[in-house]
C-alpha positions as CSV (number, residue, x, y, z in Angstrom):
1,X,-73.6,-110.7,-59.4
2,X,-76.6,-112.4,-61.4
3,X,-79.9,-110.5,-61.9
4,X,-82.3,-113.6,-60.9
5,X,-85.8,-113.7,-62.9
6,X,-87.7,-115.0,-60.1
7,X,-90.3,-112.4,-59.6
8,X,-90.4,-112.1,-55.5
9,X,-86.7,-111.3,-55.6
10,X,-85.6,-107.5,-55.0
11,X,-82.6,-105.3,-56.0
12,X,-81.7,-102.9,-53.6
13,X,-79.3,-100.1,-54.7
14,X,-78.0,-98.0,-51.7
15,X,-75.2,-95.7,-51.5
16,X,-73.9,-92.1,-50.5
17,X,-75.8,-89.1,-51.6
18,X,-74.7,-88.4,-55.4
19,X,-73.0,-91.6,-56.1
20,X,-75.5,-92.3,-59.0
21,X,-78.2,-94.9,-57.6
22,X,-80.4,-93.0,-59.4
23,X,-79.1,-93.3,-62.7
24,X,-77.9,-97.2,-61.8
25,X,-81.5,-97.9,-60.9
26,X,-83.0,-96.4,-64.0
27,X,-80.6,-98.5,-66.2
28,X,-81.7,-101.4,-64.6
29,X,-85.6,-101.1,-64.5
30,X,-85.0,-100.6,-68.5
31,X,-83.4,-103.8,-68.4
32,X,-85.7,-105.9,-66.4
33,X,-89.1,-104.1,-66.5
34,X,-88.5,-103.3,-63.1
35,X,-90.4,-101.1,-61.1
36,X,-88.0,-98.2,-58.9
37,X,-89.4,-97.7,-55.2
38,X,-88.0,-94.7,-53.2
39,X,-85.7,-95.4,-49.9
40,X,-84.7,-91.8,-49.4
41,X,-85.8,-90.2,-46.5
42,X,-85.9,-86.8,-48.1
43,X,-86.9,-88.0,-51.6
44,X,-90.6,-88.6,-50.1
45,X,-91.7,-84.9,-50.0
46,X,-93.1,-83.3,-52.9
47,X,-92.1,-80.0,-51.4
48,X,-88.4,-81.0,-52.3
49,X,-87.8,-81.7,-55.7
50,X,-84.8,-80.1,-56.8
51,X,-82.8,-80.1,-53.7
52,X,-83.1,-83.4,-53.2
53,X,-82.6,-84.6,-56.6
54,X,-86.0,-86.5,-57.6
55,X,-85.8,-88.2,-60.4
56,X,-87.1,-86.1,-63.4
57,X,-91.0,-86.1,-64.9
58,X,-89.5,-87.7,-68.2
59,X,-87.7,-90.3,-66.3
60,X,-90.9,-91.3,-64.5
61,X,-92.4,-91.4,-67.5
62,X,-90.5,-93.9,-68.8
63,X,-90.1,-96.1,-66.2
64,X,-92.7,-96.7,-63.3
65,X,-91.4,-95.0,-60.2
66,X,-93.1,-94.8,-56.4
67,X,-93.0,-93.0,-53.2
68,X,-91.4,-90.7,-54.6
69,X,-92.8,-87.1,-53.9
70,X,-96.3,-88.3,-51.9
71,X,-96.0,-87.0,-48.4
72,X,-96.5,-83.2,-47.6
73,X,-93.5,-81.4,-45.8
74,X,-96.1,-80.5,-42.6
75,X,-95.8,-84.8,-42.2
76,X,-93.5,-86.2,-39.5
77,X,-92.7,-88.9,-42.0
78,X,-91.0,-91.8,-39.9
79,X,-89.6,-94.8,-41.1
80,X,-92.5,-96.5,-39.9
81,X,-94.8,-94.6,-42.2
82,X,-92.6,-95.7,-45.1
83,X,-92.0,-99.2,-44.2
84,X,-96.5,-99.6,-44.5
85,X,-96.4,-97.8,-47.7
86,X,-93.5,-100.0,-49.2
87,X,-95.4,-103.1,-48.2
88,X,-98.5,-101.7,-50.2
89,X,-96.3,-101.0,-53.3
90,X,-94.3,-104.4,-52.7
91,X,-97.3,-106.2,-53.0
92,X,-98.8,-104.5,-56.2
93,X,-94.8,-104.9,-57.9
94,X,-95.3,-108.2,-57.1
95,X,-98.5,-109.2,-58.3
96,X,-97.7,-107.4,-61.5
97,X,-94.7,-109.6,-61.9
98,X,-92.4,-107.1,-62.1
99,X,-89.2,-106.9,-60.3
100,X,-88.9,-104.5,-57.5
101,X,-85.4,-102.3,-57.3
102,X,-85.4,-100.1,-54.4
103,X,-82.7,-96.7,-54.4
104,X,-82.1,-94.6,-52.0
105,X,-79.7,-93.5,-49.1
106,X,-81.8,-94.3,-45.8
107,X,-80.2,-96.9,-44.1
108,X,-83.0,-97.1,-41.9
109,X,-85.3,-97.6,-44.7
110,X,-83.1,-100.5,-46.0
111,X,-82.6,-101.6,-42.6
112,X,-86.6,-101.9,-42.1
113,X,-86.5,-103.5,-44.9
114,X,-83.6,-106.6,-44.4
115,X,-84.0,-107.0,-40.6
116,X,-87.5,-105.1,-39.5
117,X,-88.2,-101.8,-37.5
118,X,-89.6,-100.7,-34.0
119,X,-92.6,-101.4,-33.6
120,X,-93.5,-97.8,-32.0
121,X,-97.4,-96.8,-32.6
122,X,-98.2,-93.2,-34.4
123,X,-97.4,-90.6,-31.9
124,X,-100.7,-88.0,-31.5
125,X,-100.5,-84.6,-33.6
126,X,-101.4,-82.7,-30.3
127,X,-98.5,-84.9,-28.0
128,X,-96.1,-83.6,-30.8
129,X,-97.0,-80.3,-30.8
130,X,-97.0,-79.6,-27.0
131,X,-93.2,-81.5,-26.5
132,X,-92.1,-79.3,-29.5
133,X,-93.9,-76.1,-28.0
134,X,-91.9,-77.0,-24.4
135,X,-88.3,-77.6,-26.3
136,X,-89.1,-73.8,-27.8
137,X,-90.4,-72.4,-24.2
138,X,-87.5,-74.2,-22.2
139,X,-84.7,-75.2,-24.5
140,X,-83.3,-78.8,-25.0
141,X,-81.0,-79.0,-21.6
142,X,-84.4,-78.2,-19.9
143,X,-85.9,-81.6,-22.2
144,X,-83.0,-83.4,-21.6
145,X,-82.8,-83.3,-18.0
146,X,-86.9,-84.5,-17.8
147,X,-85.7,-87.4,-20.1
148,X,-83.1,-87.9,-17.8
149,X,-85.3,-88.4,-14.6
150,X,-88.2,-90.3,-17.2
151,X,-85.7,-92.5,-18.6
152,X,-82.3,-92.2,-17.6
153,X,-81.2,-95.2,-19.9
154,X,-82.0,-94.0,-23.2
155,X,-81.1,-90.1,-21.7
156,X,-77.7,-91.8,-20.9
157,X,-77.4,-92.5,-25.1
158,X,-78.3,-89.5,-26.1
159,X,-76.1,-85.9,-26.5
160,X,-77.8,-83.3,-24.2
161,X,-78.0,-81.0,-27.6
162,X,-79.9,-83.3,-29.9
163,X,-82.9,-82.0,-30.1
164,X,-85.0,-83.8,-32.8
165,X,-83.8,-87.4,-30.7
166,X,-84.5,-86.3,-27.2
167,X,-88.1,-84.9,-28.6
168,X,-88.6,-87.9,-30.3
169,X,-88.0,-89.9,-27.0
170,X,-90.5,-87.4,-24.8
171,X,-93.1,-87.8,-27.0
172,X,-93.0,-91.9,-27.3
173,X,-93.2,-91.8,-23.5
174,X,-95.6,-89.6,-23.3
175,X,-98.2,-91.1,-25.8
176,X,-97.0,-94.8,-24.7
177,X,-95.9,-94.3,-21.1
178,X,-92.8,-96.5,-22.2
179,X,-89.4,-96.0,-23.3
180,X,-87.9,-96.1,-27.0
181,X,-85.7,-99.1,-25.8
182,X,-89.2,-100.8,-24.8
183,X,-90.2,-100.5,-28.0
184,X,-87.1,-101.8,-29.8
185,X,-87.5,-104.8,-28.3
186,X,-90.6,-105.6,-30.1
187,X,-89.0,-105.3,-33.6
188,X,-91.6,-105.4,-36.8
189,X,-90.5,-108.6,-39.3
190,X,-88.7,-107.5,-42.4
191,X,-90.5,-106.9,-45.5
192,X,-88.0,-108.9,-47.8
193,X,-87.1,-112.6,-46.6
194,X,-83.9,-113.4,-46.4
195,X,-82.5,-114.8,-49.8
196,X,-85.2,-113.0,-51.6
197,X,-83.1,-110.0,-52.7
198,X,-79.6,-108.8,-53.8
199,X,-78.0,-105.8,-52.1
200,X,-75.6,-103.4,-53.4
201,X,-74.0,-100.5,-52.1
202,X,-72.4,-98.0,-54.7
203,X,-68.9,-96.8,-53.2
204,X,-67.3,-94.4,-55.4
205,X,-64.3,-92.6,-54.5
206,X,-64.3,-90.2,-52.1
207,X,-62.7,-87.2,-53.8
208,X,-64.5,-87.4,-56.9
209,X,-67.9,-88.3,-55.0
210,X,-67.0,-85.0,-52.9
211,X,-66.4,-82.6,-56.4
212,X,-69.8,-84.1,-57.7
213,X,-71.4,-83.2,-54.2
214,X,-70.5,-79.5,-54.7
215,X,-70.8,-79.6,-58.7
216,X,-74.2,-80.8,-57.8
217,X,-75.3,-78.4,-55.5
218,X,-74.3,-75.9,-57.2
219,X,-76.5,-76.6,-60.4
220,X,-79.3,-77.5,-58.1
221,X,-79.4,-73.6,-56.9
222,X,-79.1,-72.5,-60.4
223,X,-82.6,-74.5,-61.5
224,X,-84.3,-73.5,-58.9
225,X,-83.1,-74.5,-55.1
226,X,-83.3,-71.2,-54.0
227,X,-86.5,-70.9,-55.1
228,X,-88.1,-74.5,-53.9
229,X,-86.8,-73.6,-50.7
230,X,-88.4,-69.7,-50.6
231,X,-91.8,-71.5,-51.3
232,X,-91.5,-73.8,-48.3
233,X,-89.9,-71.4,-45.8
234,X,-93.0,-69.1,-46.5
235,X,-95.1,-71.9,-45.4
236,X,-93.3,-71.2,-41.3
237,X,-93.6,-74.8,-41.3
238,X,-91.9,-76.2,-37.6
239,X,-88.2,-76.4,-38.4
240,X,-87.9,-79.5,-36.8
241,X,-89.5,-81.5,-39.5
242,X,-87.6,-83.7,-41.3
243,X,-88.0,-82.0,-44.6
244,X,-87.2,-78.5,-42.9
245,X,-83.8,-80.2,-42.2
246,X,-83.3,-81.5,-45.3
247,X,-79.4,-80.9,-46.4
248,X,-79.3,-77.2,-47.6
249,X,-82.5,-76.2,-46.8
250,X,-81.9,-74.2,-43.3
251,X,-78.8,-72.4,-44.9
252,X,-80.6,-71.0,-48.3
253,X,-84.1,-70.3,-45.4
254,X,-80.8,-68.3,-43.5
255,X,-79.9,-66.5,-46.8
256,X,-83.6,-65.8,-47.5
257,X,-83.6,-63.6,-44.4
258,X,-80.3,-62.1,-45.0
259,X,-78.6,-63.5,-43.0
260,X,-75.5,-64.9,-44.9
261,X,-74.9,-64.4,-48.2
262,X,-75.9,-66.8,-51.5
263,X,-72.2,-68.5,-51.3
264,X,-71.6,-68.9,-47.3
265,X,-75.6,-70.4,-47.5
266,X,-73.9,-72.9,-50.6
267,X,-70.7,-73.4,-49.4
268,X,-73.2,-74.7,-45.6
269,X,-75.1,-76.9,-47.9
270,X,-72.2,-78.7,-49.6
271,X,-70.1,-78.9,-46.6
272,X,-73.5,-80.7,-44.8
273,X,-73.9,-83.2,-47.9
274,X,-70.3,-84.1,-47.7
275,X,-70.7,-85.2,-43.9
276,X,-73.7,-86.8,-44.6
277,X,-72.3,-88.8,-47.4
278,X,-69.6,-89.8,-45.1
279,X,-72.0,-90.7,-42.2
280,X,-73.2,-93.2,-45.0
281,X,-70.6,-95.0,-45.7
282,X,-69.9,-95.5,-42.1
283,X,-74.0,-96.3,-41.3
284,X,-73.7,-99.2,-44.0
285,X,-70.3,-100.5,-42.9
286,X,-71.4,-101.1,-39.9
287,X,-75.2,-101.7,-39.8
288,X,-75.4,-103.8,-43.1
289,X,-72.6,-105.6,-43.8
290,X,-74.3,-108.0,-45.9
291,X,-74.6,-105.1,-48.5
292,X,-72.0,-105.8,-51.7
293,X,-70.0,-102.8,-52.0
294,X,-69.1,-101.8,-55.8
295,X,-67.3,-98.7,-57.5
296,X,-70.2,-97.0,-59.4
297,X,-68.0,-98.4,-62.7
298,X,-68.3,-101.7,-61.6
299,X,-71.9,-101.4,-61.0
300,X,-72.5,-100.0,-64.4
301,X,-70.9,-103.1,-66.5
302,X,-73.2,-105.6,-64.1
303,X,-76.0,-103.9,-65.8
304,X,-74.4,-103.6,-69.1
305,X,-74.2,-107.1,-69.0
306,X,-77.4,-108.0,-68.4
307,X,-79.3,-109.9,-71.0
């Protein structure tokens, strides 16, 4: 793989949680003067530091980092949301002449950004808040029978407990009077043309990516998890947000209220990371083939390398 020099081109660096993106990334923008733009879903909220590994103060120091930390845990934060603030950054890497190397997990993000996104409009504050308040008051087999007689072809895709997608679906038929599938038929372009970027996916292997997962989590509680987590629980935010399901965060919010105990809430959080990672490398098997996959070693010497 060859680092091109032609300003509009993009690196994107995606991989499981923990595989070292981060640390690839930063080696990189040293490199080439690039500038590191957040894909992580979780990475977004500045409520979430610790937990969801941020990169540090003296890293973004040294090297110019965005949307990372911007968006409030009360936001809904949707891909959508992230794809407009990407283009905005996109477009001031670019005129700066700087390369662009976006890291992060979210397929979706990377997705929006290769092949485009849903074109579904901003869903109302007060339509979001009265389908959450009726998934409280009735449960989500109550919402997922409605769904069913609303829209019996998307109800048909979904599982009768998922409650943040059946939610999701209510309130973009109630603020739109149309379906999700409606709407994913009118796709958004992508931000990056094709030919205009490299992809890489970092693949390390799975038992030692698993042992850094728990290694990780467990230093994360002991500088200051637990305590990120106590600050945002005491905010009774709606647990449905994305950032109030954020991997960890309902377990230590369960340990907070004594619940379960400090190791049981630990032992939830790496056990959920460790799916999630494995989710990933499935997602980007599947959905984005085009993606070059490379051992984290590998990755390391292309950068290395590099003039």
């Amino acid at each position: 793989m060859n680092l091109r020099t032609d300003v509009n081109d993009a690196v994107l660096i995606a991989g499981p949680t923990a595989s070292g993106k981060s640390a690839l990334a930063l080696a990189l923008a040293r490199k080439s003067g690039g500038v590191i733009i957040n894909a992580d879903s979780m990475q977004v909220y500045r409520d979430l530091c610790v937990l969801t590994a941020r990169p540090s103060a003296e890293e973004e120091t040294e090297v110019p980092h965005r949307l990372y930390g911007h968006v409030d845990a009360a936001v809904n934060f949707s891909a959508g949301s992230w794809v407009s603030d990407a283009a905005r950054v996109l477009a001031e890497v670019r005129a700066q002449q700087r390369p662009p190397i976006f890291v992060g997990g979210s397929g979706l993000y990377f997705k929006a950004l290769t092949r485009g996104l849903s074109a579904v409009p901003p869903i109302p504050g007060e339509i979001r808040e009265a389908v959450r308040a009726r998934l409280d008051r009735d449960g989500v087999e109550a919402l997922h029978a409605e769904l069913a007689r609303r829209d019996r072809a998307y109800a048909e895709r979904l599982e009768p407990r998922d409650r943040s997608r059946i939610a999701r679906a209510l309130e973009v038929i109630e603020a739109t009077g149309r379906s999700l599938l409606d709407w994913h038929c009118e796709a958004l372009p992508p931000l990056l043309a094709p030919g205009t970027f490299r992809a890489l996916f970092l693949a390390p292997e799975r038992d030692a990516l698993y042992a850094r997962i728990d290694a990780r989590f467990e230093t994360m509680l002991q500088h200051g998890a637990l305590e990120e987590v106590a600050r945002l629980a005491a905010r009774k935010l709606d647990p449905l947000l994305p950032a109030m399901k954020a991997h960890g965060v309902p377990a230590l919010i369960r340990h907070l209220e004594g619940e379960i105990g400090r190791e049981e809430a630990s032992e939830i959080g790496r056990a959920d990371t460790r799916h999630y990672a494995k989710r990933q490398f499935t997602w980007f098997r599947h959905q984005l083939p085009e993606f070059e996959w490379m051992s984290p070693d590998a990755a390391t010497e292309w950068v290395d390398g590099l003039p």
